[in-house]
Structures are given as C-alpha cells and as structure tokens.
ROLUMVEX-883563 format. One line per 5 residues: number of its first residue (from 1); their letters; for each residue x, y, z of C-alpha. Coordinates in steps of 0.2 Angstrom, whole numbers, plus 2048, in hexadecimal, padded with zeros to 3 digits. Each point is the difference from the previous one (the first is absolute). Layout:
ROLUMVEX-883563
NUM> a> X/Y/Z; ...
This chain:
ROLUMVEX-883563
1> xxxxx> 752/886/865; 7FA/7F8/7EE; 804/7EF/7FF; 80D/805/7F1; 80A/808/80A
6> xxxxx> 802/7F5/80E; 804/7F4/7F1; 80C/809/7F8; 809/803/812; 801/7ED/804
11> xxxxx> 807/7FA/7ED; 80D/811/804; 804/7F8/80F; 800/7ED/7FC; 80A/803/7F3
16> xxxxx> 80F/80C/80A; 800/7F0/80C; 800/7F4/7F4; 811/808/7F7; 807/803/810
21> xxxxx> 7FF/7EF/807; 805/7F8/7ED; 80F/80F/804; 805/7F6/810; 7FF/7F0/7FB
26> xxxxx> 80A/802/7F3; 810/808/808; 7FE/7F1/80D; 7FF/7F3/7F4; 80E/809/7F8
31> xxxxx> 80B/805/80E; 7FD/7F0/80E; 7FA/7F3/7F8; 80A/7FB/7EF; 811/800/7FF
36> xxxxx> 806/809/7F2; 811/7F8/7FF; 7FA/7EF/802; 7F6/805/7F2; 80D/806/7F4
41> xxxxx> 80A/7F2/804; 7F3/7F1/7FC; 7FE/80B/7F0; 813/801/7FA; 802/7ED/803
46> xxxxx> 7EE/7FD/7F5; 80B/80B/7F5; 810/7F6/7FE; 7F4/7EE/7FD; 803/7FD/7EE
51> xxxxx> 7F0/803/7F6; 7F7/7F1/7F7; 7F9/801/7EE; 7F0/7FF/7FE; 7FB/7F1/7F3
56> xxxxx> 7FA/80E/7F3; 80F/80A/802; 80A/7F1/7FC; 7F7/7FB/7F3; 800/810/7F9
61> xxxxx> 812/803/800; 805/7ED/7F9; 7F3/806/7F1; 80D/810/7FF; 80D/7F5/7FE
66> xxxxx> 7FC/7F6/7F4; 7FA/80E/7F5; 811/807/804; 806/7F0/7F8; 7F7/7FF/7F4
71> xxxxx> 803/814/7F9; 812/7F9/803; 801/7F3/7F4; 7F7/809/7F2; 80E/80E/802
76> xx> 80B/7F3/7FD; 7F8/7FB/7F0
C-alpha cells in the first residue's frame, strides 16, 4: 500500500477516536462529576451580591449630574 494511504487511514482513524473520547469525557465530566445545582445555586447567590461601581462609572455618572445641574439652572434663567 502507498504511504498516502496508510496516512490518510491513520489521520481517519485518530481523529474518529480522538472525537469519540472528547464525546465521553464530556458527558462524564457533565453527568458525574459537577453538580449542576450546586452550580446554579453559587451562581444565584453571586447574583443577589449588590454590584460595586466601578471608579470610571462613578465618575462618569457624578459628571452627568452636574451637567444635569448645570442645563438645570440655565432653564431656570
């Protein structure tokens, strides 16, 4: 047989057992090993924390009050 054939056989083949065993680990990583509502539960309570501001994002919104002030006072005028 030509070298290129063999070759092609083996990548053919690598790669079936390659997906297959990337196929099994998955659906044992996903069925026995994590715990799905464990996982939903840490997330909800991350969910609940209350968020801190960035210091950009507050800085951004004190500058969007003061112009708020400032279109304010000139509708006052």
């Amino acid at each position: 047989m030509p070298f290129s054939i063999i070759t092609h056989r083996a990548l053919t083949c690598y790669m079936f057992f390659s997906n297959l065993i990337n196929i099994l680990q998955t659906v044992v990583t996903k069925n026995y090993i994590f715990d799905e509502n464990k996982i939903r539960a840490e997330l909800m309570k991350e969910k609940e924390k209350p968020k801190k501001k960035s210091g950009f994002q507050a800085k951004l919104e004190e500058a969007m009050k003061q112009q708020q002030a400032i279109q304010e006072q000139k509708k006052k005028k």
